[in-house]
C-alpha positions as a printed NumPy array, in Angstrom:
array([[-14.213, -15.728,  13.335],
       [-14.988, -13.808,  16.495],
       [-14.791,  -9.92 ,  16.608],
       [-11.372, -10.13 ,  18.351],
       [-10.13 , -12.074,  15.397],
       [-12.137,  -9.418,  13.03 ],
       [-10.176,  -6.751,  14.695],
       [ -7.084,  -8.418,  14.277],
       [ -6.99 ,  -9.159,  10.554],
       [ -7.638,  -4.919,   9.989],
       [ -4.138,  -5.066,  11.548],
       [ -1.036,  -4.899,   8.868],
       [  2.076,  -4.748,  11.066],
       [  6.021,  -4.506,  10.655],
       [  7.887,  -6.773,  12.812],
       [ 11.591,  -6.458,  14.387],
       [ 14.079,  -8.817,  12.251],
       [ 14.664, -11.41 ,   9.796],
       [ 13.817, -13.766,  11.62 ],
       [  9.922, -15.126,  13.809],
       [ 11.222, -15.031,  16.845],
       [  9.262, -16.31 ,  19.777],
       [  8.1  , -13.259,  21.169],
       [  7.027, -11.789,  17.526],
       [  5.113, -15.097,  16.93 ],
       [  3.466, -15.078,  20.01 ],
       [  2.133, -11.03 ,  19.429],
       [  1.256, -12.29 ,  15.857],
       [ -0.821, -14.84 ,  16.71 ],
       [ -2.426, -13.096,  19.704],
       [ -3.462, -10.384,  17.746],
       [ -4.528, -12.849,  14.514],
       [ -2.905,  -9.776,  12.361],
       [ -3.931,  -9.679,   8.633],
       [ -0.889,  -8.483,   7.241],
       [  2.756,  -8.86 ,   7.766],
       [  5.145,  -6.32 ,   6.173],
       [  8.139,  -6.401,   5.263],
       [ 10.937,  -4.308,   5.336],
       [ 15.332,  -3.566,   4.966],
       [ 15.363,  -5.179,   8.402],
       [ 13.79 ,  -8.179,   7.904],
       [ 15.338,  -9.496,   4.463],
       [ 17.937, -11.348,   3.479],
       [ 19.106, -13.458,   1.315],
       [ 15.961, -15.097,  -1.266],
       [ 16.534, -18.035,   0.763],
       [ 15.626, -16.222,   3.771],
       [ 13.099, -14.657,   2.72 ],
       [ 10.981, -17.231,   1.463],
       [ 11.625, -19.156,   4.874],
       [ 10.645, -15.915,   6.671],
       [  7.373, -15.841,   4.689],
       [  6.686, -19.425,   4.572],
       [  6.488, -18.95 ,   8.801],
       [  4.132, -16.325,   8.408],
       [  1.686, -18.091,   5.962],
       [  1.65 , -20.327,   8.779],
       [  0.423, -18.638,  11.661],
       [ -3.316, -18.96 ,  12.472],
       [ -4.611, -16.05 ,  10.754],
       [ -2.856, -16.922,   7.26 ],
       [ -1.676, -12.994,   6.997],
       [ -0.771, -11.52 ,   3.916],
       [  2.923, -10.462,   3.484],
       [  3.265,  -7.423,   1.549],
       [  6.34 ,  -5.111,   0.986],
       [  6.922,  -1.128,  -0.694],
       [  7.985,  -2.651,  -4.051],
       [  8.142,   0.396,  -6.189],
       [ 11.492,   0.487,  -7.879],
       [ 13.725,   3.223,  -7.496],
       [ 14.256,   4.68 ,  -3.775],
       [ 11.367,   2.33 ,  -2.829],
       [ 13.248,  -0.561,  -2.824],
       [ 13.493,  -2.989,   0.528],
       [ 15.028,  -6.186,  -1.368],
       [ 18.518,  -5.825,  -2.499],
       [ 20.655,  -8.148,  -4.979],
       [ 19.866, -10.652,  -6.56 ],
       [ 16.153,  -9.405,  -6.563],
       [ 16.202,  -6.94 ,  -9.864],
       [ 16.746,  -3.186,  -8.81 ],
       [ 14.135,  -1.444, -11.155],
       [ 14.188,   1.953, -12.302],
       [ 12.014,   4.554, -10.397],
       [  8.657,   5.044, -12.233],
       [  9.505,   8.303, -13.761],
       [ 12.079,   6.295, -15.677],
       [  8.929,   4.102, -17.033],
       [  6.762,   6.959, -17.373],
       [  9.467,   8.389, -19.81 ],
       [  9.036,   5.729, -22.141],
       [  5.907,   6.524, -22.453],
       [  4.994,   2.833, -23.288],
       [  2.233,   0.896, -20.993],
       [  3.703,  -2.385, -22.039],
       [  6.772,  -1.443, -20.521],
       [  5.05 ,  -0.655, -17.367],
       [  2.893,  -3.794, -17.661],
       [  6.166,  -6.111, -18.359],
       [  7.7  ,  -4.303, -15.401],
       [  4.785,  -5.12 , -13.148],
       [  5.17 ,  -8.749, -13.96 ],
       [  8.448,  -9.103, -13.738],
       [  8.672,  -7.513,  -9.973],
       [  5.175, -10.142,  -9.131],
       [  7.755, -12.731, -10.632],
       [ 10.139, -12.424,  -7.991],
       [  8.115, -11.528,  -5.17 ],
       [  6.14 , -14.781,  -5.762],
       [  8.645, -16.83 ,  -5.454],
       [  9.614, -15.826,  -2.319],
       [  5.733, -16.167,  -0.74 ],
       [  4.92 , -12.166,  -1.017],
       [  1.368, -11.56 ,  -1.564],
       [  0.977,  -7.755,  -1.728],
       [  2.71 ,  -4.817,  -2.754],
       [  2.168,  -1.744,  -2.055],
       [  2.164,  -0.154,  -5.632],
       [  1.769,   1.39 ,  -8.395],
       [  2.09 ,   5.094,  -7.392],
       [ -1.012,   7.181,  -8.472],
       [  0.346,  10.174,  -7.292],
       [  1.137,  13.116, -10.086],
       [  4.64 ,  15.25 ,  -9.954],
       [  3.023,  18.279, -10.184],
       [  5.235,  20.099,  -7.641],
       [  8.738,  20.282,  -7.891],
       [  9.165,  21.11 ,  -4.476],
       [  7.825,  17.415,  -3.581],
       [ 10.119,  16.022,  -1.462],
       [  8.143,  12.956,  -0.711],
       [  7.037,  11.976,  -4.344],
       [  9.49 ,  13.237,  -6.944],
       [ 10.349,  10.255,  -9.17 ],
       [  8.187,   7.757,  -7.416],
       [  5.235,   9.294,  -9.825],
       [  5.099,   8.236, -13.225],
       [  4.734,  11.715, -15.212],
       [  3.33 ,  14.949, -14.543],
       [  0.19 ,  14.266, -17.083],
       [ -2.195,  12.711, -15.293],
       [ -3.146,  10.686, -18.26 ],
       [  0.285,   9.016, -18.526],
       [ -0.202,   8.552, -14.761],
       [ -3.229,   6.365, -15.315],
       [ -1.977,   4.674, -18.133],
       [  1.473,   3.304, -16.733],
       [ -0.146,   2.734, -13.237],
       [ -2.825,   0.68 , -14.477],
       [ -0.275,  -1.448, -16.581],
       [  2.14 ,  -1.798, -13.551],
       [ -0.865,  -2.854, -11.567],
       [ -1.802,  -5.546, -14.308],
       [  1.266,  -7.034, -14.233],
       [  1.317,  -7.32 , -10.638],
       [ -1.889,  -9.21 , -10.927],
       [ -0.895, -11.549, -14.12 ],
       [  1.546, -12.292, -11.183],
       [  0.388, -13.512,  -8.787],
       [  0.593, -10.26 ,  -5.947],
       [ -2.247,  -8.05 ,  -4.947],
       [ -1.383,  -4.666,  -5.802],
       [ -2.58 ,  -1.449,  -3.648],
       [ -2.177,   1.984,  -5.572],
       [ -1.501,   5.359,  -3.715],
       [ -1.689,   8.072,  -2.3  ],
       [ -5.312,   8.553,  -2.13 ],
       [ -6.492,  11.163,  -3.421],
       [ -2.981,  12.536,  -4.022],
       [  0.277,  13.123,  -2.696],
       [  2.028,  14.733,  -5.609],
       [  1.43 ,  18.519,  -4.747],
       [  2.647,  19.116,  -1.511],
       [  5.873,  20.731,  -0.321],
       [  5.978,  18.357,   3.032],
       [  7.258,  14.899,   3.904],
       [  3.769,  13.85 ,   5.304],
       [  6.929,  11.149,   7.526],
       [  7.806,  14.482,   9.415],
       [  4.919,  16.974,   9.598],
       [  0.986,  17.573,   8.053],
       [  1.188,  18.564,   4.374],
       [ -1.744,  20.452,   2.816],
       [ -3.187,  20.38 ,  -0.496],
       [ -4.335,  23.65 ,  -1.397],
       [ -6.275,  23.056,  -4.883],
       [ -9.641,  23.202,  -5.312],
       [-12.031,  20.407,  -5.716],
       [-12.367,  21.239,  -9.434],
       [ -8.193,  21.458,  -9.311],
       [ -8.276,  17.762,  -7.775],
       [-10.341,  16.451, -10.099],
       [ -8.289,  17.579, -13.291],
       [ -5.49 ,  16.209, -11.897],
       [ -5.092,  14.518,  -8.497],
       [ -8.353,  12.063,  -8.817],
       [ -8.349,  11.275, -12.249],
       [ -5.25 ,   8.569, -11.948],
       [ -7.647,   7.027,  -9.421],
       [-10.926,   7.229, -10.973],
       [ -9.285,   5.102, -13.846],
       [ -7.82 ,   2.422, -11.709],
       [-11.04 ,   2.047,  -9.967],
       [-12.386,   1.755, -13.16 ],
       [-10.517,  -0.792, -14.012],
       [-10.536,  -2.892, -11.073],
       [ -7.514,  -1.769,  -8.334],
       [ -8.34 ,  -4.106,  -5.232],
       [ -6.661,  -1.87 ,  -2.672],
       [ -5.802,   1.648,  -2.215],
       [ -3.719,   3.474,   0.21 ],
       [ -4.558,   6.507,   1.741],
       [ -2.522,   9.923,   2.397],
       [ -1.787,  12.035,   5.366],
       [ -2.639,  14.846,   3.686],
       [ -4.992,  17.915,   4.28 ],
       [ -7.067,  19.121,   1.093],
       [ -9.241,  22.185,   2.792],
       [-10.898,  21.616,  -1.011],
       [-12.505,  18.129,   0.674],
       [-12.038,  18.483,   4.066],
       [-10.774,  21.605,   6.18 ],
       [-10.248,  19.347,   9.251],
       [ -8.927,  16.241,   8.75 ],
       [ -6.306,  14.477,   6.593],
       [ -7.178,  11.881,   4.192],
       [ -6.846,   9.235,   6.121],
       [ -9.16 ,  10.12 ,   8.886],
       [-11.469,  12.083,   7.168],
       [-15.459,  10.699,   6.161],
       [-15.735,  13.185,   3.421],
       [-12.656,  11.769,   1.955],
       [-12.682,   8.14 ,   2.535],
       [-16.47 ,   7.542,   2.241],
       [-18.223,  10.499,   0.59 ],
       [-15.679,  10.722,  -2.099],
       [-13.894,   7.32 ,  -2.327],
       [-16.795,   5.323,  -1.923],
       [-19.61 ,   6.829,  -2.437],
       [-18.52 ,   9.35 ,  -5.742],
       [-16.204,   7.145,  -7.021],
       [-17.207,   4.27 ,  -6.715],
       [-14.807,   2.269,  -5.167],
       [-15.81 ,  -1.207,  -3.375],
       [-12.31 ,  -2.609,  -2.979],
       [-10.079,  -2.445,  -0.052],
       [ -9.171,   0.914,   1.428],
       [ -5.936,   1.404,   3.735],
       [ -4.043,   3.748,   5.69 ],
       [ -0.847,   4.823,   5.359],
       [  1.458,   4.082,   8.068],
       [ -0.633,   5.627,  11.155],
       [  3.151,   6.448,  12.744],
       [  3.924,   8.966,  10.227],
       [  4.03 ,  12.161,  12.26 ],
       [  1.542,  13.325,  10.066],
       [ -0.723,  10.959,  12.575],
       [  1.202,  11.129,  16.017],
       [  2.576,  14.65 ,  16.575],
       [ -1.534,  15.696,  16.535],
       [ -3.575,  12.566,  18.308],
       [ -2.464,   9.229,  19.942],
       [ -2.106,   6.157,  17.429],
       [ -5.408,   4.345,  19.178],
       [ -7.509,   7.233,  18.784],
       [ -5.864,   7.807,  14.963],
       [ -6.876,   3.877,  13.863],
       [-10.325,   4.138,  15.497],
       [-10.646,   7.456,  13.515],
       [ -9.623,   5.98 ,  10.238],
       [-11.813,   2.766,  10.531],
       [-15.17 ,   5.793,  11.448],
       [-14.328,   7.182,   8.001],
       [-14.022,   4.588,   6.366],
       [-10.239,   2.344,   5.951],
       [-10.487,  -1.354,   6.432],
       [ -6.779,  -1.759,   6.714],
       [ -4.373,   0.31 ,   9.68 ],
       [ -1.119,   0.059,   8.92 ],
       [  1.462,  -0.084,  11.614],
       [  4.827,  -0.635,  10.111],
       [  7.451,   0.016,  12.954],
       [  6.615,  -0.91 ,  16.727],
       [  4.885,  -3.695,  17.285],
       [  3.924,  -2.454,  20.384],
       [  1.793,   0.05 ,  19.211],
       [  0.242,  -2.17 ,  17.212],
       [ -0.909,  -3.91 ,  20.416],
       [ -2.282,  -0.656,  21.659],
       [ -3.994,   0.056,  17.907],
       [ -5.882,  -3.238,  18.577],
       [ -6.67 ,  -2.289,  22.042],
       [ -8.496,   1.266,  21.03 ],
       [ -9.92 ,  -0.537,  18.647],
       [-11.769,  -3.251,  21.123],
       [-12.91 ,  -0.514,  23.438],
       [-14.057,   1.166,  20.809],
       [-15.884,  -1.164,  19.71 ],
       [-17.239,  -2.45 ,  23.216],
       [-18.281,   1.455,  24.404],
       [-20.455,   1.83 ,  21.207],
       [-18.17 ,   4.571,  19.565],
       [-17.472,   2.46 ,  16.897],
       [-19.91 ,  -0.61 ,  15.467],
       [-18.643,  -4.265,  15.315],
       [-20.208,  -4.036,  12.019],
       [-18.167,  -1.491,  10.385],
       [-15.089,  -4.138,  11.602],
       [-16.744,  -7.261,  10.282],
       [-17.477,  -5.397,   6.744],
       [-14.041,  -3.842,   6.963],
       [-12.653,  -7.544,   7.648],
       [-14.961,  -9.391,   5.184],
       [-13.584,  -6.486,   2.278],
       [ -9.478,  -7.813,   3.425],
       [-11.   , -11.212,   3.045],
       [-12.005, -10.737,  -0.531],
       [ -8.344,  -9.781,  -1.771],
       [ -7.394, -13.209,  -2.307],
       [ -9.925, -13.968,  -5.015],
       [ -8.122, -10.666,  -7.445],
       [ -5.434, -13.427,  -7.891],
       [ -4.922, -16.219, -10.877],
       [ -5.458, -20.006,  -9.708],
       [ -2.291, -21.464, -10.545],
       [  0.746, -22.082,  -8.937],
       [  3.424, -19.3  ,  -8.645],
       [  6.356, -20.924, -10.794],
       [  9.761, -20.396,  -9.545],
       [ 11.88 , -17.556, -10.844],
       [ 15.783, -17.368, -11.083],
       [ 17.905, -14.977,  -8.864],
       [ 19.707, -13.063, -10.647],
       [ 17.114, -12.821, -13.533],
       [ 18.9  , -11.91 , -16.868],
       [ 15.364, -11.187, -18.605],
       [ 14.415,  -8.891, -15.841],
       [ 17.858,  -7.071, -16.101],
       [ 18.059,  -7.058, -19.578],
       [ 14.57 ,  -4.995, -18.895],
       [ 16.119,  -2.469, -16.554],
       [ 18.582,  -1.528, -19.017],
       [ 16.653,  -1.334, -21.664],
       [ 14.921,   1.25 , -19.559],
       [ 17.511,   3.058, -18.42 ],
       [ 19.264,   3.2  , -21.639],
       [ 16.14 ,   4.946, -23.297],
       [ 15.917,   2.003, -25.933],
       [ 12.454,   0.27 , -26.909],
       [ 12.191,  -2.446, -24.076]])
């Protein structure tokens, strides 16, 4: 694989429709993207889906297709794909099982349709009630429940057969901003963060996340100048270096105003890669996408930024396979009555 190609798979990209249409293809397959993901405007039917997915296993660069898979609001796959509960709803029943059986049931049906990745559980802690970002996405305000359901969730996702990716990193559950719109700020202290904020993540990295996604948030306790996701003493000093963490490390979606209303997307990705992502996430314009991957190749021909943090950024994506079971992914049945006998159970506050 050539640097171009290295480039490329640090690329995770939304595309226009349900459907590969020539021009999409040709942009995929140009850039040799890593990831494909999915979103409202892109699925269908199950039917459709797994055809959609099946096409974009096949390009070149074999991309991963990944998809926000939460439950609750964060839901891009309508009926017949099961429409969990939010994971405050989980949280509440204060049972990890549930969580775990949750987990595998969502892998279950993701599977089957060819989805490789989803972009969950949620780390974050409620610990604002002015969130308007996080709310019932979070699991509890304890960040020991947190851990415990998001680490099940993640588990099951695994037993699965999809690559889970945890977030916010290191915390999106205190601020009072949507980080879609504007710059939120964290104002606890480093001691503050790790009571609360980092200890979800410490114990997922302990045992074993293989992705985590960052936030476009300022904490002045880590970093007065830059957000999370383009800041060293974040992404490197703290995630990897204090914490520990070897697995894969990416960015939220760099077109979050959080990103664009304060530096152009280019100059954001190379930013992210200097402190330390290995994934950029560009979810809406596949355009810009085209101009991420150009900033990032004159980045990396100037000298600003060295081909080898790509290539160890690339071989890290590379490695995300292997956190999944040999074995085929068995089919699973759309509706599922197991899965919604699950839900209700949930919702209905009964032992699940």
């Amino acid at each position: 694989m050539n640097t171009s190609q290295r480039i490329g798979q640090l690329l995770f990209v939304g595309i226009p429709g349900p459907t590969l249409e020539p021009a999409t293809r040709e942009t995929l397959e140009r850039l040799h993207v890593g990831a494909v993901i999915l979103f409202r405007r892109n699925v269908g039917t199950p039917n459709a889906v797994a055809a959609l997915t099946a096409q974009l296993h096949a390009l070149p660069s074999r991309p991963l297709v990944a998809i926000d898979h939460e439950g609750g609001r964060v839901m891009r796959l309508g009926a017949p794909f099961t429409q969990f509960p939010p994971a405050a709803a989980i949280g509440r029943t204060g049972d990890p099982d549930v969580a775990y059986r949750v987990g595998r049931a969502m892998a279950a049906e993701l599977a089957s349709v060819g989805i490789t990745l989803s972009f969950a559980p949620v780390l974050d802690v409620h610990s604002n009630p002015n969130n308007p970002i996080i709310s019932d996405r979070a699991y509890a305000s304890d960040p020991a429940v947190v851990a415990e359901m998001g680490i099940a969730m993640m588990r099951g996702l695994l037993d699965g057969g999809v690559i889970p990716c945890g977030k916010h990193f290191p915390g999106h559950g205190d601020t009072e901003r949507d980080s879609h719109l504007e710059l939120p700020i964290v104002r606890r202290s480093r001691e503050e963060l790790e009571r609360i904020e980092l200890l979800p993540f410490r114990a997922a990295i302990a045992a074993g996340v293989p992705m985590l996604m960052t936030a476009h948030v300022l904490y002045p306790g880590l970093d007065p100048d830059r957000p999370a996701t383009l800041s060293r003493l974040v992404l490197t000093d703290l995630l990897r270096h204090d914490l520990g963490f070897a697995g894969v490390i990416a960015s939220d979606d760099l077109e979050m105003r959080a990103i664009t209303d304060h530096q152009p997307i280019g100059g954001a990705a190379v930013a992210s890669l200097q402190a330390g992502a290995d994934a950029l996430l560009v979810c809406q314009d596949l355009g810009r996408a085209v101009e991420v991957f150009a900033a990032i190749a004159g980045a990396v021909d100037s000298g600003g930024l060295p081909a080898a943090t790509v290539d160890a950024a690339a071989e890290r994506l590379g490695r995300l396979g292997a956190a999944l079971p040999a074995r085929p992914i068995p089919p699973c049945t759309l509706p599922n009555a197991t899965h919604v006998a699950l839900v209700e159970k949930i919702r209905g506050g009964r032992p699940a």
